[in-house]
C-alpha positions in Angstrom: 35.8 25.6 11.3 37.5 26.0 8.1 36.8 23.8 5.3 39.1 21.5 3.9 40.1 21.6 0.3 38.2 18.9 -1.7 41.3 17.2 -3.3 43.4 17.3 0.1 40.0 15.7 1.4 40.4 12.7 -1.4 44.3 12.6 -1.3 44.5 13.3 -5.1 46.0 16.1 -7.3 44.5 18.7 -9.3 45.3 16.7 -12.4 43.6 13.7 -11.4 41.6 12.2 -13.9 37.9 11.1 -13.2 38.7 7.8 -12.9 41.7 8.6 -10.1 38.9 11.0 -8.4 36.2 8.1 -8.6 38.9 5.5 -7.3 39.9 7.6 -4.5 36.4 8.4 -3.0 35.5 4.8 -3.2 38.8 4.0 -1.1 37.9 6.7 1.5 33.8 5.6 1.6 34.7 2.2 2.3 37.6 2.9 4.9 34.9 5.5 6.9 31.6 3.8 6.0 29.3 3.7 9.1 28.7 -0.2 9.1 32.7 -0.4 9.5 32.7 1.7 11.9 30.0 1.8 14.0 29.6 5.0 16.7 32.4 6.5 15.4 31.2 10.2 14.7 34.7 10.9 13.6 34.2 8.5 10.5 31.1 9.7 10.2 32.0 13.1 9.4 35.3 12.4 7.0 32.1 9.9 5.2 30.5 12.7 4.7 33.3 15.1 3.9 34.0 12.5 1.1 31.1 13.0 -0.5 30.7 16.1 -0.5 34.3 16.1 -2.2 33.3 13.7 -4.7 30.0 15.3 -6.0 32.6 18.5 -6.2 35.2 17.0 -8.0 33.0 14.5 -10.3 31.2 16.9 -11.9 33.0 18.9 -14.8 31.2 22.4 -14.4 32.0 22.6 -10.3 35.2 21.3 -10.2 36.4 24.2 -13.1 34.0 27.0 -10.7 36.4 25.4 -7.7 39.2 25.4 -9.6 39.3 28.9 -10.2 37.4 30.4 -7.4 37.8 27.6 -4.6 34.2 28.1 -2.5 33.2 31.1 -3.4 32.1 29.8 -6.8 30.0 27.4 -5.2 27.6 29.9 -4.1 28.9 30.2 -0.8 30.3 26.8 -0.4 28.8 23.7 0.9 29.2 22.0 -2.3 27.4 23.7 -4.8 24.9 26.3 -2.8 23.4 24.6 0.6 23.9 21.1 -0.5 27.3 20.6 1.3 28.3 17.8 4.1 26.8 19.9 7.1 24.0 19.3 5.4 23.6 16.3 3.8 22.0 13.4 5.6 23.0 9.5 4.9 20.2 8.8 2.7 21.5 11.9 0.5 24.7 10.2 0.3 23.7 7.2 -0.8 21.2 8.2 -3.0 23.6 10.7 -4.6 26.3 8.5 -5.2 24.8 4.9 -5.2 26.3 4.4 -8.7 30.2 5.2 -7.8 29.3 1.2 -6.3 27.3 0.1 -9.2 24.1 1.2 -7.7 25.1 -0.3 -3.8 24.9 1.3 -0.2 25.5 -1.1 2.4 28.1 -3.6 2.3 28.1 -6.7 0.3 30.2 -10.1 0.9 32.8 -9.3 -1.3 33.5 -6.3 0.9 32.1 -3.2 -1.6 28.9 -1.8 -1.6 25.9 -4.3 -2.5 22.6 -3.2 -1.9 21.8 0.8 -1.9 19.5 2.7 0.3 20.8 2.0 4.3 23.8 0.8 6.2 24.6 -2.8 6.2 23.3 -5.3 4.2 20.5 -5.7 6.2 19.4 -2.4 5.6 18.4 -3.6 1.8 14.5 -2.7 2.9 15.4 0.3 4.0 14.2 2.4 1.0 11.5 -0.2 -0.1 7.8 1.5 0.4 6.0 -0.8 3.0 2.2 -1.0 3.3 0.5 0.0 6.4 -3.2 -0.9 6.5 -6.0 1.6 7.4 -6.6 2.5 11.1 -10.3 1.2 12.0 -12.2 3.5 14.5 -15.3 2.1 16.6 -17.3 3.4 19.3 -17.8 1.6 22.6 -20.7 2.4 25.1 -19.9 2.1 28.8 -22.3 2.7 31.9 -20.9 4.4 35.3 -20.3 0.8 36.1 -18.0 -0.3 33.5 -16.4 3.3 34.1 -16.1 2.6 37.8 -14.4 -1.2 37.2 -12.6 -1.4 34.2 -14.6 -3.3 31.8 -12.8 -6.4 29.1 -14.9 -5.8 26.2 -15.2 -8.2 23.0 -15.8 -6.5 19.7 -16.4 -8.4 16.2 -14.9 -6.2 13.3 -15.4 -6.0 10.0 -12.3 -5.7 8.4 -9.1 -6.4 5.5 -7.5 -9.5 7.1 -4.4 -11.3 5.4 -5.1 -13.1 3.1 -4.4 -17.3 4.0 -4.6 -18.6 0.8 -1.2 -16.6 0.2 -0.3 -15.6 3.7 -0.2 -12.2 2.9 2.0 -12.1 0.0 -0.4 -12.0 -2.9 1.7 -14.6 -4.9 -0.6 -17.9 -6.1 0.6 -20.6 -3.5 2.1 -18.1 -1.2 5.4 -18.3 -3.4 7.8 -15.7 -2.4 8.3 -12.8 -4.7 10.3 -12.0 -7.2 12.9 -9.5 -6.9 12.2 -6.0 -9.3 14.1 -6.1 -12.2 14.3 -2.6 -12.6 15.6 -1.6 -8.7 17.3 -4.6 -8.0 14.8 -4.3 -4.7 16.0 -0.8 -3.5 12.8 -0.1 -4.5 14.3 3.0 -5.2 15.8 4.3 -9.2 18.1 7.0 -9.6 17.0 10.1 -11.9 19.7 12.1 -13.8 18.6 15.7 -14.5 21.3 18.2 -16.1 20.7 21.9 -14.1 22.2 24.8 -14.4 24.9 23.2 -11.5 25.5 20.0 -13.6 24.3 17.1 -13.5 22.0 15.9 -10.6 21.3 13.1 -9.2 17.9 12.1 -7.2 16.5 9.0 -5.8 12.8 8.3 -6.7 10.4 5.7 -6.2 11.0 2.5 -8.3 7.6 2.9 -11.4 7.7 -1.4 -11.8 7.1 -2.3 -8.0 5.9 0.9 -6.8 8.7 0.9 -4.0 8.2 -2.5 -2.8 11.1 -3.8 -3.9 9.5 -7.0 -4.9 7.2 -7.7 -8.5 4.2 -10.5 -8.2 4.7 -13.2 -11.3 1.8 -14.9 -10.3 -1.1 -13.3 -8.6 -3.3 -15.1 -5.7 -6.6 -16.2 -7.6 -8.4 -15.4 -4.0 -7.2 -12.2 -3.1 -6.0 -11.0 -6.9 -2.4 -10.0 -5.8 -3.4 -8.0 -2.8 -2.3 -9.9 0.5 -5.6 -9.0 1.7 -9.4 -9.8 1.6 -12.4 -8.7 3.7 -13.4 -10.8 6.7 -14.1 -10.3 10.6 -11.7 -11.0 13.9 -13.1 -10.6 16.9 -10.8 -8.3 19.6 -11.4 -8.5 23.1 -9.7 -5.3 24.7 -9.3 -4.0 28.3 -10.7 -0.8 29.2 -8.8 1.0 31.9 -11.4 2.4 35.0 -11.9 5.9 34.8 -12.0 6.8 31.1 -14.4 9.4 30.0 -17.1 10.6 27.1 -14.3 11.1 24.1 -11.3 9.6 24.8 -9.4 6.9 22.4 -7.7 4.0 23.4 -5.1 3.3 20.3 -4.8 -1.2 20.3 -1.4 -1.2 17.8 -1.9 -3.7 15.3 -5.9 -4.3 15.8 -6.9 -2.1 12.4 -6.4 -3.5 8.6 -4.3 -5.6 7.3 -1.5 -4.0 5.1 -1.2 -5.3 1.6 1.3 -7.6 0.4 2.4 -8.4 3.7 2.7 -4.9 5.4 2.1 -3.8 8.5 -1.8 -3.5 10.1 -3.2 -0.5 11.0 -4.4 0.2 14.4 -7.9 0.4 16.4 -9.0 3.7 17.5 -11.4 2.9 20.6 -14.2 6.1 21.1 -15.3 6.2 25.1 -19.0 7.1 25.1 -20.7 7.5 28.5 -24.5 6.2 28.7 -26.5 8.2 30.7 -27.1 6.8 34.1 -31.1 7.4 35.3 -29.8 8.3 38.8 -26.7 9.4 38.9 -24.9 12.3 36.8 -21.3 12.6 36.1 -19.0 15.8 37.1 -15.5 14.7 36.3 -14.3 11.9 38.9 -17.2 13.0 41.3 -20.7 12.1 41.2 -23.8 13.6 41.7 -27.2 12.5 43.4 -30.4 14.7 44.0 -33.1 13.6 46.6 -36.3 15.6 47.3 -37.5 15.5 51.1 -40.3 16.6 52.6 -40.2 19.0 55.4 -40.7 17.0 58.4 -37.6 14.7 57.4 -35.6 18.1 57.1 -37.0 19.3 60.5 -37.1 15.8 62.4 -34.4 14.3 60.6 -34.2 10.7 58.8 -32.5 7.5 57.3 -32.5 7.8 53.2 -31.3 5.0 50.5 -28.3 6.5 48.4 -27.6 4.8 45.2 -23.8 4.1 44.2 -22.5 2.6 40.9 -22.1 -1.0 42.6 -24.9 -0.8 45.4 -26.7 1.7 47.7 -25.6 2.9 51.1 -27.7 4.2 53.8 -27.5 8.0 55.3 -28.6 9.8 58.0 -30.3 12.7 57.6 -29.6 14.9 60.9 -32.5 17.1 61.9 -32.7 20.8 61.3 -30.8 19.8 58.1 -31.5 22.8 55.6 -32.8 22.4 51.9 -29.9 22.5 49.4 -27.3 21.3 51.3 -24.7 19.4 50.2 -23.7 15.2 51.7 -20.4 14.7 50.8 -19.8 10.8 50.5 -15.8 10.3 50.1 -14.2 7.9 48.0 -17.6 6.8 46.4 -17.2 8.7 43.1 -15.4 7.3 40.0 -11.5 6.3 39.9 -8.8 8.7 38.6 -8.3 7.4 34.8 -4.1 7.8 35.9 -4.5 6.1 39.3 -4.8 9.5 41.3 -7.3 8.1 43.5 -11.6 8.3 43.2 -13.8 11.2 43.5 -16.7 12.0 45.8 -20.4 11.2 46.1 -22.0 14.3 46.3 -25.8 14.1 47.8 -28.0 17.6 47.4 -30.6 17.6 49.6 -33.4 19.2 48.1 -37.0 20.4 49.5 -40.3 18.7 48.1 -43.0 20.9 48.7 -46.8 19.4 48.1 -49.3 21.3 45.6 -52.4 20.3 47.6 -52.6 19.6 51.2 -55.8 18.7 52.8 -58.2 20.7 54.9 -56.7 19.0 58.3 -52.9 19.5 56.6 -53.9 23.0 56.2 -55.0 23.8 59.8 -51.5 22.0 61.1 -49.4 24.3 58.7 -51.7 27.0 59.8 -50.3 26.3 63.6 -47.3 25.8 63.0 -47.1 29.1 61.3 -48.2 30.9 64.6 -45.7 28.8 66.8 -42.4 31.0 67.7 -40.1 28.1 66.6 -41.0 28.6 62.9 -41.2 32.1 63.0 -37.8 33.8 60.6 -36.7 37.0 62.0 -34.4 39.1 60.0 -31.6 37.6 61.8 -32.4 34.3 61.0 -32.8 35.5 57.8 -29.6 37.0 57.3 -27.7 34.4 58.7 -29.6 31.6 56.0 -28.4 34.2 53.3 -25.0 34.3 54.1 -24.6 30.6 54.6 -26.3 30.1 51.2 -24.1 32.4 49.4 -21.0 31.1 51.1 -21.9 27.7 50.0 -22.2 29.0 46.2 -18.7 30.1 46.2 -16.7 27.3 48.5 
């Protein structure tokens, strides 16, 4: 879209004087300010296309480069080489221009602009720095138990807490503070620099109140000005069932207090699994291993499973062979996202005795010579196949 020319955009002549050019932008940034019109993007845009006009037309060295070579002697347009409208974001504005309003961005009750760095005059804290306190980071220790439940856990923590004797402000007697002389509370000072463009404008951070806005006459004798002192708050937080060795749980608002009133950090909760002396964990599933002897696997038997609330009982069929797997459903661990529970997986494996007495020996001895335990290559084949089909199901 083609760009409109600068004085069209203000409604003044090329013979307007500063003042006219000044007059004329304030006119045009009040009638399509964003707190006047609220949503309107077509406002919006003519805001902006204002100001870019303005910081054209305002400064001596542009407006002659415009005069005489219209865009093209703005280094391709856009108001002086990439810093045009398109590009400029509301904060830009404001902070370019805050002092066409006597250092004001939003609107005031007398209808101009009053306080500088947002939209409205509720925005006045807009550009003021705001302390956050520190994030705190503990570990918590859960068993296959807590894991399986969902566990409410208690934790006492050392900490920055606000500060009572103040409330948080870090003024003696918890008197409110005093407004900084220097930004007015913007918290924000404008910078002049002269470039090789002209004069430049740039917001930066106010050096009396460090961006706060806000100066401390008198300090807090308990906290020395700070809003904050050490002490401990104990935090009981809900674990979710399911978590797993590693993850963080994030409790907004659980971590340091922020000086001078600001805003606390958070607590960074570490999952860490304690090893269970019976069962191991394999994502939601888990895992038991029982040794048998060889007349359970031939004759069969009953066995005691453990779960992570009780034990169950299962039957061990006969002619069950060593390392085969029990699959007990739904008596793993729950889905952290709800997505149901794993398995119980039992492996079945083979005890074999290092001794065996003289009579134990002459039974084995039989039953070695008994058909029924002798393993022809069929057999043998057949065991083989089901053991390597097993490995990769």
């Amino acid at each position: 879209m083609e760009k409109r020319n600068y004085y069209e955009v203000l409604g003044v002549s090329k013979s307007a004087s500063d003042a006219e050019i000044k007059k004329a932008y304030r006119q045009m940034a009040l009638k399509y300010h964003p707190d006047r019109n609220p949503g309107n993007k077509e406002a919006e845009e003519k805001f902006k296309e204002a100001a870019e006009a303005y910081q054209i037309l305002s400064n001596p060295e542009k407006k002659q480069r415009y005069d005489q070579y219209g865009d093209a002697g703005l280094n391709g347009g856009g108001a002086g080489g990439g810093f045009g409208g398109q590009n400029m974001s509301m904060d830009d504005i404001f902070s370019m221009f805050g002092d066409v309003f006597g250092g004001g961005g939003g609107f005031g009750s007398g209808g101009g602009f009053s306080s500088f760095g947002g939209f409205g005059g509720s925005s006045r804290s807009q550009g003021r720095h705001v302390h956050r306190g520190s994030d705190l980071r503990v570990k918590v220790t859960l068993t296959l138990k807590d894991i399986s439940n969902g566990v409410e856990k208690k934790l006492k923590l050392k900490k920055y807490i606000s500060c009572n004797t103040c409330n948080g402000t870090g003024a003696k007697g918890g008197a409110r503070n005093t407004q900084c002389p220097t930004c007015h509370g913007s918290g924000r000072v404008m910078r002049v620099t002269n470039t090789l463009l002209g004069r430049m404008q740039t917001a930066t951070v106010c050096p009396t109140c460090g961006g706060e806005g806000t100066i401390i006459k008198n300090k807090c004798p308990i906290c020395n000005g700070e809003g904050v002192v050490r002490g401990e708050e104990v935090v009981t937080i809900k674990i979710p069932a399911g978590v797993a060795e590693g993850m963080q749980l994030n409790v907004a608002g659980k971590g340091n207090a922020g000086r001078h009133g600001g805003i606390n950090g958070d607590l960074l909760v570490v999952i860490k699994e304690e090893d269970d002396p019976q069962l191991i964990r394999d994502d939601n599933n888990l895992i038991y291993n029982i040794f048998l002897n060889l007349p359970d696997f031939i004759l069969g038997t009953t066995v005691e499973i453990p779960t992570v609330d009780s034990k169950v009982k299962v039957k061990i069929e006969a002619g069950t062979e060593p390392e085969k797997i029990l699959r007990l459903k739904g008596k793993g661990l729950p889905d952290v996202n709800g997505y149901g529970r794993g398995d119980l997986l039992v492996r079945v494996h083979a005890w074999v005795p290092k001794k065996v007495s003289s009579d134990e020996k002459k039974m084995l001895e039989k039953l070695q010579e008994s058909p029924n335990f002798k393993v022809g290559p069929e057999s043998g084949n057949r065991n083989l196949f089901r053991k390597m089909k097993n490995m990769f199901e």
